[in-house]
N, C-alpha and C positions, 0 to 999 in steps of 0.2 A: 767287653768290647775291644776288637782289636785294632788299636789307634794307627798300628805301623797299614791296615789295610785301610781304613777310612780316613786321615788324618794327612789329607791329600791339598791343601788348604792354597785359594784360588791369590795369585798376585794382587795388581795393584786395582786400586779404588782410589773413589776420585776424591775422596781425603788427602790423597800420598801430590796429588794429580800437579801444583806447584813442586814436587822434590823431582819428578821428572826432569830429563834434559828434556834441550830445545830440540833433540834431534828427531824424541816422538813427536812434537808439535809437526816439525819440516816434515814427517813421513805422513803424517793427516792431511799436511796441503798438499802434498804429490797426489796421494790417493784421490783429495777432493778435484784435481786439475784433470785426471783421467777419466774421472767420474761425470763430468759436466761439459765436455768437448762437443758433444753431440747440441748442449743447448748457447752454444756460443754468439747463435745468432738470433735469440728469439730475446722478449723484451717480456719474462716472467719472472723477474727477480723478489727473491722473498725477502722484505727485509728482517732483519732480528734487533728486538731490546734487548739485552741483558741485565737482569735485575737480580744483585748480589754476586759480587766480583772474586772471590774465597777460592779456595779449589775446586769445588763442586761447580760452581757457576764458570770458571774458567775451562773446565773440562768440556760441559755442555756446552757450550760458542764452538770447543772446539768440534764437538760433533757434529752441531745442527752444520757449520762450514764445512765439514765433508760427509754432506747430503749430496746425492746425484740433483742436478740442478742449478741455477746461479744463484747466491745468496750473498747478502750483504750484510754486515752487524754495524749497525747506524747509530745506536746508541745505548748510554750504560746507566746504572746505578747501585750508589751502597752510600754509606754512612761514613769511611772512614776513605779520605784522599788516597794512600798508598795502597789501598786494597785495589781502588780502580785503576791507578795509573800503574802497579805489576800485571795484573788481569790485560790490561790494553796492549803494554807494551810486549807479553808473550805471545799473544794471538799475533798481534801486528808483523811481529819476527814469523812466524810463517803463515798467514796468512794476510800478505801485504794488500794484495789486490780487492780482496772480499773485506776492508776493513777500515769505515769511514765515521768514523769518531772523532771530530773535530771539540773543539773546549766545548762550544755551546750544547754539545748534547751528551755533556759526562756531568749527571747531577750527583749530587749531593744531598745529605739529607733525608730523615724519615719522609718525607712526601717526593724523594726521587725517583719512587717507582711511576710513581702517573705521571710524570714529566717525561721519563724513557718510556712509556707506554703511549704516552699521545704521540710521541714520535712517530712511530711505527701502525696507528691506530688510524681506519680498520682494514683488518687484511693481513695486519704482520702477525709476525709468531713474536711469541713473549718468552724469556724464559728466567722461571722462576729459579732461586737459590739460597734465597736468605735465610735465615731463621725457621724453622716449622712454625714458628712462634705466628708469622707476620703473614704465612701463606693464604690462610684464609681473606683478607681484605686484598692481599695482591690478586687471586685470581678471579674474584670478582671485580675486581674493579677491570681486569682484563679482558674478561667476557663482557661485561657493560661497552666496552670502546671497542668490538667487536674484532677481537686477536685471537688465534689460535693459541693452545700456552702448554708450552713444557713446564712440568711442577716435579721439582726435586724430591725425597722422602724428607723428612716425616711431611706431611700434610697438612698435620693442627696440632693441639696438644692436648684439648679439653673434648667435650662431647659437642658445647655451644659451635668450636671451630668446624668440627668435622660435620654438623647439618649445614655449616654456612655454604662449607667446601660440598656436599652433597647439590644443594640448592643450586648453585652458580654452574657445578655441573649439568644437572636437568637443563638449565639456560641455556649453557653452549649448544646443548644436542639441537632446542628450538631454534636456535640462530644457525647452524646448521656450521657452526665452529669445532674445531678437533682441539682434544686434553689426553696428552700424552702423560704419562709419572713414570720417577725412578726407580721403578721396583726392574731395574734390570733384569734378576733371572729370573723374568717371564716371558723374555728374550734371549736367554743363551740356550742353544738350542741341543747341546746334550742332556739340560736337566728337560728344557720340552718336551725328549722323548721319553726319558726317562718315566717323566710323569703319566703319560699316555702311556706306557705300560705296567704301570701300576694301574690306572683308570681300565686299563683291559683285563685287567685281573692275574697279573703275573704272578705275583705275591700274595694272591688270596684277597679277602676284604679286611681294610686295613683297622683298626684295632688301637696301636698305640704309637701317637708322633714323639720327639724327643726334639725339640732346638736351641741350639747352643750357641754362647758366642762368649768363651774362657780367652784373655788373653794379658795380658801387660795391664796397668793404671793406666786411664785417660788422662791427658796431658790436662796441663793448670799453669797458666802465666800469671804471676802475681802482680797488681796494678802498678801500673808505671808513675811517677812522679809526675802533676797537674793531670793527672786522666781521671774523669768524670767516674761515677758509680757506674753509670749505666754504658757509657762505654767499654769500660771494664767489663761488667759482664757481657757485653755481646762479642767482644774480643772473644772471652770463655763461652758462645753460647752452650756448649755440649756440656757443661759444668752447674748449669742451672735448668731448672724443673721449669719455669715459667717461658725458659725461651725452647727447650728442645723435647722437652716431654717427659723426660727421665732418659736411664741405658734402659730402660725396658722396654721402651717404645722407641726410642731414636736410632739404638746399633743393634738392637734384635728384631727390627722391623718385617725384616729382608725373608730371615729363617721362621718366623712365627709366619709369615705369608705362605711360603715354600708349604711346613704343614698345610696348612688349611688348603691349600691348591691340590696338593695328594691325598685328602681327608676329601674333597669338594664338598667342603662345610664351612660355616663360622661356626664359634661357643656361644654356647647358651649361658652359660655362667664362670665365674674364675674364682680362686682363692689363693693365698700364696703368703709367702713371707720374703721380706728383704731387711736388709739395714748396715750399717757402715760402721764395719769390725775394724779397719786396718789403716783405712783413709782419714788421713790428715788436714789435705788439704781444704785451704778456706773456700766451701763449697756446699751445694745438698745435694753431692752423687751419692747414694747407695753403693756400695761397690761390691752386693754379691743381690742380687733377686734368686727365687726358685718360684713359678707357676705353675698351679694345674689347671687347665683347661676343661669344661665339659663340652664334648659336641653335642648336636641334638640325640643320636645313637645312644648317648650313654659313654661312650666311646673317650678317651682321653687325650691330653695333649699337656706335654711336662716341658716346661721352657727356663733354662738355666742362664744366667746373665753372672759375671764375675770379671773383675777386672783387680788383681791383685798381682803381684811378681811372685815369682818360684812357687806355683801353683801351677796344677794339670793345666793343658790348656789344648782347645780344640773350637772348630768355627763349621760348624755342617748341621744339619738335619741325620736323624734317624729314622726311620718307618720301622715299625712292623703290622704286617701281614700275618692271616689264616697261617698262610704257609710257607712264609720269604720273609726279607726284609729287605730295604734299600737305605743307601749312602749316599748323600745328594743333598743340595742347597749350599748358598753364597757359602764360599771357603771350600769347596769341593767344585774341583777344576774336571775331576772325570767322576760322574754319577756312575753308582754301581748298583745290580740288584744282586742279592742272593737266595737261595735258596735256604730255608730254616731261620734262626735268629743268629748263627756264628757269620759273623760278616771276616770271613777268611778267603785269603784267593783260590781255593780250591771250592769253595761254594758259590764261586759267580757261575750267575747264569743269564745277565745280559750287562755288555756295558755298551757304550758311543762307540760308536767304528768309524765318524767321518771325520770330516777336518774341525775345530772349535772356531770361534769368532767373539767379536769383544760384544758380547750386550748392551754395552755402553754406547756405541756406535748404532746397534739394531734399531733402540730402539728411538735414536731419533731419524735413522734411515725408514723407520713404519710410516712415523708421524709425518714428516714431507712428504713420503710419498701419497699420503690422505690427504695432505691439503692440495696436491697439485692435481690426482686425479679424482677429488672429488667423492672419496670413498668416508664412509662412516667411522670414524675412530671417537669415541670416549672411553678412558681409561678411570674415567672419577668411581665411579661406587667401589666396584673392587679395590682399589686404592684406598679408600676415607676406609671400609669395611678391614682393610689389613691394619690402617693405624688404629683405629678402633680395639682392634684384638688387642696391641701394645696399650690403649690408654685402659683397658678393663684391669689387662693385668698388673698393671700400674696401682690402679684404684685398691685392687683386692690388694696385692703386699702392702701397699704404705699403712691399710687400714685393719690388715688383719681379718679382712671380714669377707664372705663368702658372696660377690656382687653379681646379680646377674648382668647380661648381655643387654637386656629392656630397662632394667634402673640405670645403668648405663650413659646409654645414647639419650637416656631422656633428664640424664643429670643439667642443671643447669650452673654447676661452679665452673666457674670462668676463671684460669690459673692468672691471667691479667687483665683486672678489671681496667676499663680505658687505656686498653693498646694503641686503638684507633686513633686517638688523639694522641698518642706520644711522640715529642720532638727530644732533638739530642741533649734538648735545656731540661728536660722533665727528671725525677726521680725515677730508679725502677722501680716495675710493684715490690721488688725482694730488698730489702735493706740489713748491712751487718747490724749486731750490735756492737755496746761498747766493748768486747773481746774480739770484734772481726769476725763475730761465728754469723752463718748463715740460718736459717729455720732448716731443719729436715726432719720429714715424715718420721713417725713415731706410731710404729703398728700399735692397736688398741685405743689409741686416741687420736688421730688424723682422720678428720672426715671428708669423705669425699663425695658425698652426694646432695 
């Protein structure tokens, strides 16, 4: 594989989305002040909850606010004071006008979500951010109070989450509600064509995917002096299995979707290995997975997860094709096809020729524009169905054992038994022992069905 031709690896996401300046924030409210000039005088303003104030959710404010349209972000929530009060105070710096957050509607607390959601309830848009862990009760309880809802990746982290998130879905559609999700490049519109000409047979019928996501250790802050277990971990959520799903579901979400989009398949089954060669820290990340995928074809799909230092490192999708192959998915800023399986610049045979645009933006510029003109948008099954793909391959490496795709969805292990009822006073379900160690999966003996 020639890394100098595919290893083309896409900037910032909305992890980075707090290290940004203020001055991307200022150039989102110019853009949103041009964008809505036209509705300056009509009385259609959307409002927005914000639920989960982190980067991810501060990014999202900042896109639903430069939607073509008037919008207002009326009220917030999370669990930790300084998450909401940097979240408010960046938005506010450029988006002063769109941005009415008074004390009484910045909650607090595992129940702050249905407090920023009656705000805004029914008619507003919601936008989810917190945890994968907690999205399932957030988005039903959003559909219940009859909200449109933006929902961040991961979705769930168990199979119980993802029929809840299935269910609540189906709901929206009858309430006649829109569910946007974070699977941005399904939105960036070079890998969209991309895809479509693979789906036209550029490359033959496709054969064998490859997704990858090689880079550096996931960051680990060690608990602060008087901070609670469980705060502690949701500071770290991406460092524990019960709030984020694993790295196999959480940061290879994106690229194991991208597959299956270019396969237009889900697995039928997975098997895999992982486990934690290098990693020290007090935590149950895995720091290398390897998956294989079956489609229904027969067909395969190999999904590589590693997060170690001074190790190879690459973040894209592979195809091969009958008779081509393609370079394309999160981390690949220019999709490329080629012809044969050497993916070198003298074997391209179609790349993007137009201008790129942020995904990030797209795709909550779709969803406003569904709520406003009344057009059909749910984005739920494909979504539950892409986390889905991350929690099988999950299930197969932690247990060493060959799971299908129907044992699955129909598993009923719940990675946090009584989420629902958990306040900031409660224990988490994961507790160290007396060394500080964490539980982590143990292929051969970790059940997961």
């Amino acid at each position: 594989m020639d890394t100098h031709a595919i290893n083309d690896t896409q900037a910032t996401t909305r992890r980075d989305f707090l290290k940004q300046t203020s001055g991307t924030l200022a150039a989102a409210a110019l853009t949103s002040t041009i964008g809505t000039r036209a509705y300056a005088a009509e009385d259609n303003t959307l409002k927005i909850a914000l639920i989960g104030c982190g980067g991810r959710g501060t990014g999202a404010a900042a896109n639903a606010l430069s939607t073509a349209g008037p919008t207002q972000l009326v009220a917030m929530a999370d669990v930790f004071p300084d998450r909401l009060k940097g979240s408010l105070n960046s938005i506010s710096d450029a988006f002063s006008k769109k941005v009415d957050v008074p004390q009484e509607r910045q909650f607090l607390g595992m129940d702050g979500f249905r407090k920023a959601i009656d705000a805004v309830a029914p008619g507003g848009v919601v936008l989810l951010a917190t945890p994968p862990a907690f999205r399932p009760q957030h988005v039903e309880y959003a559909v219940a109070r009859g909200c449109h809802v933006f929902m961040e990746k991961s979705f769930a982290v168990d199979a119980p989450g993802i029929r809840r998130i299935l269910k609540a879905g189906q709901q929206a559609r009858q309430k006649n509600l829109k569910i946007a999700s974070g699977l941005m490049s399904r939105h960036y519109r070079p890998l969209e064509e991309a895809v479509a000409q693979i789906h036209n047979g550029l490359i033959g019928d496709v054969i064998t995917c490859w997704a990858y996501r090689e880079h550096a250790p996931v960051g680990f802050a060690p608990k602060s002096p008087g901070q609670s277990e469980l705060a502690h971990q949701i500071r770290n959520y991406s460092n524990y299995t019960w709030l984020n799903g694993s790295f196999m579901l959480d940061w290879l979400i994106h690229n194991l979707d991208v597959c299956c989009w270019c396969k237009d398949a889900w697995p039928v089954s997975a098997q895999g290995q992982g486990g934690r060669q290098v990693r020290t820290a007090a935590d149950q990340l895995f720091d290398h997975y390897s998956v294989e995928f079956t489609f229904p074809d027969g067909t395969r799909m190999q999904a590589q997860g590693r997060h170690m230092d001074n190790c190879w490192g690459f973040f894209g999708d592979v195809i091969h094709g009958t008779t081509g192959s393609a370079v394309l998915g999160e981390g690949i800023t220019k999709p490329r096809l080629f012809k044969g399986h050497n993916t070198t610049a003298e074997n391209t045979i179609w790349q993007f020729e137009g201008s790129r645009h942020d995904g990030y933006q797209t795709e909550h510029d779709l969803l406003f524009d569904a709520i406003r003109n009344n057009k059909p948008y749910n984005e739920t099954e494909r979504s539950a169905y892409a986390a889905m793909t991350g929690i099988l391959g999950r299930m197969a490496a932690e247990s060493g054992q060959t799971i299908t795709w129907d044992q699955a969805m129909a598993s009923d292990l719940i990675l946090a038994p009584g989420l629902d009822q958990l306040t900031m006073n409660s224990a988490p379900p994961v507790k160290p022992d007396a060394q500080g160690r964490y539980p982590v999966a143990m292929p051969g003996q970790t059940k997961v069905l």
